[in-house]
C-alpha positions in Angstrom: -27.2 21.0 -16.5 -26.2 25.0 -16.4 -23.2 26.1 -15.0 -25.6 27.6 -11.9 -26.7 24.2 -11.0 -22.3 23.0 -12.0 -21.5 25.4 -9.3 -23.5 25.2 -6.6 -22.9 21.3 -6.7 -18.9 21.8 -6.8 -19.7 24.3 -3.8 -21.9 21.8 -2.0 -19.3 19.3 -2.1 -16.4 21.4 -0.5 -18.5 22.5 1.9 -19.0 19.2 2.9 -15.9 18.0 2.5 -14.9 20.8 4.7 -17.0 19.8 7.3 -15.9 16.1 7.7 -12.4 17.3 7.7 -13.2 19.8 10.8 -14.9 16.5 12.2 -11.9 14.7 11.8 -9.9 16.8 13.4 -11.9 18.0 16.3 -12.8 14.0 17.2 -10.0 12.4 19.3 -9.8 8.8 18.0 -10.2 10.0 14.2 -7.3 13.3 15.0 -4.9 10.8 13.2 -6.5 9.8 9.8 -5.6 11.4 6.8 -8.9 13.9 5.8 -8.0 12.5 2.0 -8.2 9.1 2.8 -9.7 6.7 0.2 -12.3 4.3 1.1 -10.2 1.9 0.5 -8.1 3.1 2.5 -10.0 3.4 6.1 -11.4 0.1 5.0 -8.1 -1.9 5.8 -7.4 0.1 8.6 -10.7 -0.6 10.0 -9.8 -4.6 9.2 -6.5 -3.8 11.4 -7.9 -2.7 14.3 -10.6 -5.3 14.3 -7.7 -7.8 14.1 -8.2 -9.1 10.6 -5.8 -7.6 9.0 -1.9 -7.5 9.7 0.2 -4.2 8.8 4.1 -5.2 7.3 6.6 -2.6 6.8 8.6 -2.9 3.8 11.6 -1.5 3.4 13.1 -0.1 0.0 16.7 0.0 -1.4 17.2 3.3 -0.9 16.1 2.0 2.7 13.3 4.0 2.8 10.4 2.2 4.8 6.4 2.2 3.7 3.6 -0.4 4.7 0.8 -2.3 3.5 -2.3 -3.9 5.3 -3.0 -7.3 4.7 -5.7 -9.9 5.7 -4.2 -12.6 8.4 -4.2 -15.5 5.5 -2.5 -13.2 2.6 -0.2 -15.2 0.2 2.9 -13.5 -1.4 1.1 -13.0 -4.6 -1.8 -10.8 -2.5 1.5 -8.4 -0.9 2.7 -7.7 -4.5 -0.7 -6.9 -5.2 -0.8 -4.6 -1.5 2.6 -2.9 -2.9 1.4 -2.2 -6.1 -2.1 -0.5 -4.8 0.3 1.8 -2.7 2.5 2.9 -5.3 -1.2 3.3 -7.2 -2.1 5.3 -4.6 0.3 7.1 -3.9 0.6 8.6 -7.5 -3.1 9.5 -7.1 -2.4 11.4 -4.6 0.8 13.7 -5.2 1.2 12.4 -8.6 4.5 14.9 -8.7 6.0 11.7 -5.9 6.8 8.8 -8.0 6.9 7.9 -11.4 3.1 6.7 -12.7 4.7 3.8 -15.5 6.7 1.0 -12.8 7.0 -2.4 -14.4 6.4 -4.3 -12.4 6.9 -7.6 -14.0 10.8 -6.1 -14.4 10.8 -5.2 -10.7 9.3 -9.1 -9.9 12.2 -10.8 -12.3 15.2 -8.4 -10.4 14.0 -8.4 -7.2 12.5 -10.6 -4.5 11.2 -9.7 -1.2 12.8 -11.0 1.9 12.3 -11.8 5.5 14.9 -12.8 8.4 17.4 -13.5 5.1 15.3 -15.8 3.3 14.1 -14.8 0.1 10.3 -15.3 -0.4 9.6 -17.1 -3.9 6.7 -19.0 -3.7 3.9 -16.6 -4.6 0.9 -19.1 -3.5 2.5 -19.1 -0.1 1.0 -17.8 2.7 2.7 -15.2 4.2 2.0 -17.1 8.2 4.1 -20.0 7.0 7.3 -17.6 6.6 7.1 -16.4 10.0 5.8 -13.3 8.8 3.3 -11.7 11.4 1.6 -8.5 11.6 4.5 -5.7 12.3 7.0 -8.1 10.6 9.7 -5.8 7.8 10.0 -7.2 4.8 13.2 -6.0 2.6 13.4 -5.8 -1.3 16.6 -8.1 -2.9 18.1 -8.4 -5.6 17.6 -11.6 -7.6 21.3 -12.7 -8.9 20.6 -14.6 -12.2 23.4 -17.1 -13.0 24.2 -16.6 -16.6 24.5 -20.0 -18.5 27.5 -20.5 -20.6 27.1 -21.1 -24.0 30.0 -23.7 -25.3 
């Protein structure tokens, strides 16, 4: 391929990115999507609005609030997986935001999510059985370990 042919593609391709951004914003009901949004991305909303999906807000340490979309009959192991495709995301996007390397098997030992006080522990769990509905806000705890005497 020669760098003529390199070009004009790269050029084709912000053109028509251009052009579905203008789209975007000049069409009422799509005014409010992100013009970078993944497919992913407008996939799950697309669930939301159709009903299949649930949105929970979660809310940090630092008390800072995000959220994740969810099919109706997600178990706590399918939200850690939500949380960590947002962080994953996230990074893809302003990579400068957040640090790329979280463990998150040392965030799932220290810390538990939590809704209206009760810790959620059970990973195969579904979420409905909780309480936990679609606009519900989840909070991040810390897990207190007892340390075991040694005699």
């Amino acid at each position: 391929m020669t760098d003529f042919n390199l070009v004009s593609h790269v050029n084709f391709c912000n053109q028509i990115k251009n052009e579905l951004n203008n789209l975007i914003k000049n069409e009422q009901l799509l005014a409010d999507l992100d013009p970078n949004i993944s497919l992913t991305e407008l996939k799950k909303l697309l669930s939301l609005e159709q009903g299949e999906s649930m949105i929970l807000f979660i809310r940090r340490a630092d008390d800072q609030i995000f959220n994740v979309i969810l099919k109706q009959n997600s178990t706590l192991k399918d939200l850690k997986q939500a949380i960590k495709e947002y962080f994953k995301i996230k990074h893809e996007k302003n990579p400068s935001s957040i640090t790329k390397a979280i463990n998150w098997k040392y965030v799932w030992k220290n810390y538990c999510l939590s809704f209206d006080s009760g810790k959620l522990l059970d990973n195969n769990k579904e979420l409905r059985s909780y309480g936990i509905l679609s606009k519900s806000e989840l909070k991040f705890e810390k897990i207190f370990h007892r340390k075991i005497k040694k005699k």
